[in-house]
N, C-alpha and C positions, 0 to 999 in steps of 0.2 A: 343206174344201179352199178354199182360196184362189184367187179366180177370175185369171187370169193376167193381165186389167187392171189389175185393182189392183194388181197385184205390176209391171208394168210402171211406171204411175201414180209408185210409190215409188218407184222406181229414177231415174226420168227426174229427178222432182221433188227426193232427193237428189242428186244431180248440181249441178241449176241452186242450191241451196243452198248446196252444198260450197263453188264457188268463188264465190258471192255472198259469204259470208262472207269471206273470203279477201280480196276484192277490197273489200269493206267494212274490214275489216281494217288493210289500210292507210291508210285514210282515217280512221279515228279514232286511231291512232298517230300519226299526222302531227304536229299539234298539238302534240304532246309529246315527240317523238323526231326528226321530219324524217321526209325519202322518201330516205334514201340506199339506194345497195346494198345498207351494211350491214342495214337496213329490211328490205328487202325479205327478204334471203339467211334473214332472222330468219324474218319469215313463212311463208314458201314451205317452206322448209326447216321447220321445227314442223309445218305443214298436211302436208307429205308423211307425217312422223313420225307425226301422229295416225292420218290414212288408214291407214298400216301396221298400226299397233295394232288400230283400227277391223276391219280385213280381218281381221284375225287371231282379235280376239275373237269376230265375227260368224260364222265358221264354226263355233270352237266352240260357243257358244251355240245352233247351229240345229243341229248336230250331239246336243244333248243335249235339247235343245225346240222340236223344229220344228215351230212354231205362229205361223199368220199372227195372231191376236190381238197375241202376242210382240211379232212384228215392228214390229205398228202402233203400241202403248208405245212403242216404242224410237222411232219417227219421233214420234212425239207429244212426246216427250222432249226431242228434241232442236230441234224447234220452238221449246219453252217455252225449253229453254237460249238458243236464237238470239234470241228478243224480250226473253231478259233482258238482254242486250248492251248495250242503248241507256241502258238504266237505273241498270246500273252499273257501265260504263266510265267516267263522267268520278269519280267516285271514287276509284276502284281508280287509274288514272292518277294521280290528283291528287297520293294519298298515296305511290305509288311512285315519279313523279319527282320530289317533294319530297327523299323518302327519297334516292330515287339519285344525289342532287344533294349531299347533306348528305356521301352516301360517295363520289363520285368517279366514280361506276361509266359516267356517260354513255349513250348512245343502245343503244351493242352489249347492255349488259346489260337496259337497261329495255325496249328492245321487243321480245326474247326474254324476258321473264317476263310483259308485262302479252298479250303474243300466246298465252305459256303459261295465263296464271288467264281470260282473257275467250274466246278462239276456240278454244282444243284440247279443251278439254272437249266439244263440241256436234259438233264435227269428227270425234273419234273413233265419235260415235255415230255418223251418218251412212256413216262410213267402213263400218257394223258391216250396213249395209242390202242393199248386194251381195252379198256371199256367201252370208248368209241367204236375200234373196230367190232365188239360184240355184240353195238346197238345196230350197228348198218348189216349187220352177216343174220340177225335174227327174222326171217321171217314170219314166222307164227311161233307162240308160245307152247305149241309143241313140242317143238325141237329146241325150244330154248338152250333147256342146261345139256345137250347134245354138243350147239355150237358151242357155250362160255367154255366146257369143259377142252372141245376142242382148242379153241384159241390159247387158253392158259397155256397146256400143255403145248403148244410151241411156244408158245411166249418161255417156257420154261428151258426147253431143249435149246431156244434160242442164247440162255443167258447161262446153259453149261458149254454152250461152245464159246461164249465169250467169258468166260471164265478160265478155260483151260489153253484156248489155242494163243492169245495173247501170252499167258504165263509163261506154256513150255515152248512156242513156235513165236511166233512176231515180236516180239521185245528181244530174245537173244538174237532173233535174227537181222530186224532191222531197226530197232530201238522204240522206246517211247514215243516217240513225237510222229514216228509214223505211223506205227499202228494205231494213234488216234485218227490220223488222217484216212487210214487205210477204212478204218470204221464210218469213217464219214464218208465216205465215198460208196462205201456198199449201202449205207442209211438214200445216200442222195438218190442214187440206184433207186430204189426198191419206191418211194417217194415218184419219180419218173413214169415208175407203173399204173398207176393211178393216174399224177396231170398229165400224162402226155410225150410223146420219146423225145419231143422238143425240148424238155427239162432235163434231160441226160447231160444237156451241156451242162449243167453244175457239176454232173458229176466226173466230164471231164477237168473242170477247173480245178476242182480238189485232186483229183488223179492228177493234175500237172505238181501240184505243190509237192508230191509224195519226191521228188525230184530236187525239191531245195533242200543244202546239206543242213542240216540241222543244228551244226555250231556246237559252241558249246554249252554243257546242259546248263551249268552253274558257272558264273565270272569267281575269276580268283585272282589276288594278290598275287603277282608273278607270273609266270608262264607255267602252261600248263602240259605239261610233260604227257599222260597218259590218262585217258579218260574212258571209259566203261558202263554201260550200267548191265551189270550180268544177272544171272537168275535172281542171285541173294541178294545183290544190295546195288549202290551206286560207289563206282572208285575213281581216285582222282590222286594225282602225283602234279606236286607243283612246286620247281624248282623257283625261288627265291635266294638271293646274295649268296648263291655258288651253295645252299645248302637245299636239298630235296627232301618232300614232306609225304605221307602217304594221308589220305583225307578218304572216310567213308562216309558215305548216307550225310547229311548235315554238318558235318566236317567237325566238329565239337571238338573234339580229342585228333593228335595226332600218332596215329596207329604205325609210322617206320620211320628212321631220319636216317638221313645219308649224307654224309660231308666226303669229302675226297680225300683227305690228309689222316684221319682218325676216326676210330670207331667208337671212341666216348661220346657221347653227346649231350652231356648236361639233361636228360631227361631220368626217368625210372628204369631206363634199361641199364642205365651205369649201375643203379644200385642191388639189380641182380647178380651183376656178377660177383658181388660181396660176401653173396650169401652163400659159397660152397666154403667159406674160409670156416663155418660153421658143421661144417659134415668134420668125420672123424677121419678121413681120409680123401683126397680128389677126388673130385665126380669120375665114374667112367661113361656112365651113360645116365642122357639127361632128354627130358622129354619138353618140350615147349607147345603147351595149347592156345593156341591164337600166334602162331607164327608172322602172320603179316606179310611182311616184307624183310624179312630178318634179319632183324636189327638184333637182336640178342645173341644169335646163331654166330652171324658174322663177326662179335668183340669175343665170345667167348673162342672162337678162332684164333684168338689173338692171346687173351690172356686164359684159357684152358684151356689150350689144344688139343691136349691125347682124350678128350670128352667126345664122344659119339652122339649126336643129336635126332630127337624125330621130331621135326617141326611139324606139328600139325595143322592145317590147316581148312577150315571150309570152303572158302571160296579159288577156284583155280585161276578165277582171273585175279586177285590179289598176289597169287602167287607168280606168274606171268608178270605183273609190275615190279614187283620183288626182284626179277631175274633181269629185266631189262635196266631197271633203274634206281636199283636200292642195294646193290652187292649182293644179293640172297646166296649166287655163285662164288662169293667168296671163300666161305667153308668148306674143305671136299667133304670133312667128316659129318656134314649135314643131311641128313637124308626128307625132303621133306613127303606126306602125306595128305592127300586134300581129301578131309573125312572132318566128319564131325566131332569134337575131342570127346563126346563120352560115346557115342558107339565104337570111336577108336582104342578108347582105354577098354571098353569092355571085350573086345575082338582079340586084342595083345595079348603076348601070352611072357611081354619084357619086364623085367623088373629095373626101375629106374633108381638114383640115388639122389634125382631131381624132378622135381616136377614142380613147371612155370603154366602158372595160369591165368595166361592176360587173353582170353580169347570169349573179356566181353566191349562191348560198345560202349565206350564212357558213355556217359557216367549208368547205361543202363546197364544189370547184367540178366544173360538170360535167367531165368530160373530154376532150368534146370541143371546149371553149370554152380547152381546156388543150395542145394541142400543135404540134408544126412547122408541120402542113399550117394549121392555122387562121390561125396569124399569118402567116406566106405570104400566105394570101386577105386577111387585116387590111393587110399590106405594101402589094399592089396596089391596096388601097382608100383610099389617103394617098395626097395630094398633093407634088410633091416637098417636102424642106422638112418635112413634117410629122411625126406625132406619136403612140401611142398611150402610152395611160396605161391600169393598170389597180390596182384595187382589191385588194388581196391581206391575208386574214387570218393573222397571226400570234400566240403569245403568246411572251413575254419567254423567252431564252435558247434556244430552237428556231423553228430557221427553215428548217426543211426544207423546205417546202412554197413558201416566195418564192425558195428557191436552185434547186429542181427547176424553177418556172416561169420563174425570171431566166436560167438557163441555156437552158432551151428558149429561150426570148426570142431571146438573144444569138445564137443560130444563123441567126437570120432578119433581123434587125436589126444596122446595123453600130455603133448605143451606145448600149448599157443602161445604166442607172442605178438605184440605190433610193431612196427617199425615205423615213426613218421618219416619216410624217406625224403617227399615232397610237402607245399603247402595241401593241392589238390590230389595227390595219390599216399598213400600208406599202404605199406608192405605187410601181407598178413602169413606167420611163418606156423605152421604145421610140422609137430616131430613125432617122428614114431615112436623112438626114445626118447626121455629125458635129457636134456639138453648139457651134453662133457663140455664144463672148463676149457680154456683154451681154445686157438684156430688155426688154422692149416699156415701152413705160409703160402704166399699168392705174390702174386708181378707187384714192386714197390710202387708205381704208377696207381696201384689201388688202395692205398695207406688211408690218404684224406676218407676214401668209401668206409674202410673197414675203422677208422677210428671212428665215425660215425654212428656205425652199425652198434661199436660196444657200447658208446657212451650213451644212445637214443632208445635202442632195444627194451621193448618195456616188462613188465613182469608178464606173471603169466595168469591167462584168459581162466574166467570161470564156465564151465558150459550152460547154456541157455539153457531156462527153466523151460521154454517152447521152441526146441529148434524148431529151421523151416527144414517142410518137406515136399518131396513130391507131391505130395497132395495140397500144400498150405504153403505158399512162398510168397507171400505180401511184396516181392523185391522193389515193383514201378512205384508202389503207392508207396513206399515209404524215399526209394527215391526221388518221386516228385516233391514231398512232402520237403526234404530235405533240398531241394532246387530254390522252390518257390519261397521259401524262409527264407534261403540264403537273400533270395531276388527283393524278398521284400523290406528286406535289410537295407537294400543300396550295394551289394555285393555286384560285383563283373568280375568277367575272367577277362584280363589284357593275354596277348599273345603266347608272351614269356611264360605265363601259368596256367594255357590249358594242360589239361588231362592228356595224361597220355598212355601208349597201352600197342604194345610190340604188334 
């Protein structure tokens, strides 16, 4: 007989596994897919899917051997499945978004199969530990639903400590690849309890690996300068031919450049700085959401100086790569902020004569940086006279995605405009006023930009018969819609034309 701590032991200790994994899960996807919903829907949705199985298998099997030995296999099991995670996920990634790239398939289908070959397998087993341990812990149908209720309820407490202590504790603290190991090792533990303290040497073996450095998460083109994966996201600076690159989550878009000689860099940021030749007078103060690595901070340095900048930004370790190896310190007149860009606008009490908003993740934007209520709050944070500009990913022939947000625009703003700045970005400009004849004079180094700017600038936007709102922002699904089209075209981004975004 199974002594009923151990059978608790199991229960708890799958729980805090199930959604460590889960929540590990996403984080080594990332790299390779992004974090969007669809991400996640991929995740969650599989994890529930195995659970099920899991639940299902496990009562039969304990219905036909109920035997706590059994059981302890099965968690042994799936221990070894979880600490093999670390070792060949960047693989198994590697070759599938290569793969998935070659076919078009994008982010929906590759981290719904690399969620399938790395996490359901281990998920399932664990799933398999419940029901089991509720057939071996029930001795008379008495106390039945005493016990199932009992075990659920750690099995639950089990899967809010691995849900949260992973999040805020073991991933900032010692990364991904060990907190799965660290999981498997407390799984191998608890597993021990049951066969025997002779089986604890597994759980030294995996205790030993927690010990190998873990490398790097994701290989890259070049060397790889600085690498992270912090609360929000995964970050990565990778110097190639003397130029430095800032790379989030999947790397899609390149989010800061860095050259030594010049702060132009033939991307979207050169074409921001264009747009103050458009204000009625120099910027004095100019707001940037999605700072990055500050790339627009540090040219506008150069070519509008006496402009006071609040780089905002959410992630601090972006900002820390930014400082180390992107010039972010170039600017004195930068001040940056790590906050969210609408609780930060909403908090302000400055009025800007700019406002830059590149602070989404090509080509996804979040949603709520995407509707009525936000530009509203953007509205009253311009000066009269003033200006928002934002960064908007497109590809060639679909433009769903800049007409959904230009019309949103237009509702709150009395004249939009688009700018095709790039093939894959377009400039979307928001005025408070109507838009004065004529432009500023600005550094002759910016001419080729601003003749640009005159002769491309398009008419002006009619407002959406359905802006989005906070309550209704269709943003991924029209972005996906807009990927997969392109993808199924025969469309690729080559190097020189991803997306990109300060």
């Amino acid at each position: 007989m199974t002594p009923p701590r151990s059978l608790y032991a199991l229960v708890f200790l799958a729980g805090v596994g199930t959604l460590a994994t889960e929540i590990c899960a996403s984080r080594l996807l990332a790299p390779y897919y992004g974090s969007s919903t669809i991400v996640w829907a991929n995740i969650i949705g599989l994890t529930l899917a195995s659970l099920s199985l899991g639940y299902w298998l496990g009562g039969r099997i304990a219905d036909r051997s109920p035997s706590g030995r059994l059981l302890g296999r099965l968690v042994l099991g799936a221990a070894l499945l979880v600490a093999a995670i670390p070792f060949v996920s960047q693989p198994i990634l590697d070759v599938a978004s290569s793969g998935l790239d070659e076919v078009s398939a994008g982010a929906v289908v590759g981290s719904f199969f690399g969620t399938l070959l790395l996490f359901a397998p281990p998920i399932v087993v664990l799933g398999m530990v419940a029901p089991f341990a509720i057939r071996l812990a029930i001795a008379d149908l008495a106390s039945a639903g005493r016990v199932a209720g009992r075990l659920y309820a750690l099995s639950t407490v089990g899967s809010l400590f691995g849900t949260f202590l992973p999040a805020l504790v073991t991933i900032p603290l010692i990364g991904t690849q060990r907190t799965l190991l660290a999981s498997s090792a407390l799984l191998a533990a608890a597993s021990a309890s049951v066969l025997g303290r002779r089986w604890l040497v597994a759980t030294a073996a995996i205790a030993v690996l927690l010990a190998i450095p873990p490398g790097v998460v994701k290989p890259s083109e070049g060397e790889v300068l600085y690498e992270v994966e912090s609360p929000y996201q995964y970050v990565q600076v990778v110097e190639r031919d003397g130029v430095r690159r800032l790379y989030l989550n999947e790397g899609v878009a390149v989010h800061s450049l860095w050259r030594e000689d010049t702060v132009l860099t033939g991307g979207v940021w050169d074409a921001f700085l264009a747009v103050p030749t458009l204000l009625e007078r120099p910027p004095r103060r100019v707001a940037v959401l999605g700072n990055a690595g500050g790339t627009i901070a540090r040219a506008f340095g150069v070519f509008w100086p006496d402009a006071t900048i609040d780089g905002v930004e959410i992630d601090p370790a972006v900002t820390t790569a930014g400082r180390r190896y992107l010039g972010l310190r170039d600017n004195p007149r930068l001040r940056v902020h790590d906050a969210d860009a609408r609780p930060f606008l909403r908090r302000t009490d400055e009025r800007y004569d700019l406002v830059y908003i590149d602070a989404y993740h090509q080509p996804y934007v979040p949603f709520y940086l995407a509707t009525q209520e936000f530009f509203e709050l953007v509205r009253d944070r311009l000066a009269p006279g003033g200006i928002v500009a934002l960064n908007v990913a497109t590809v060639p022939d679909d433009r769903r995605l800049e007409e959904g947000l230009a019309g949103t625009l237009a509702t709150v703003f009395p004249e939009v405009r688009s700018w095709p700045a790039l093939r894959f970005n377009h400039v979307l400009l928001g005025f408070t006023t109507p838009r004065a004849a004529g432009t500023l004079a600005a550094d002759e180094r910016l001419d080729p930009l601003i003749s640009l700017l005159e002769a491309e600038l398009g008419p002006p936007i009619a407002p959406a018969d359905e802006p989005w709102t906070d309550d209704h922002a269709p943003v991924e699904w029209v972005t996906d819609r807009m990927i997969l089209a392109y993808a199924a075209e025969g469309g690729r981004l080559d190097e020189d034309e991803l997306p990109t975004a300060p």
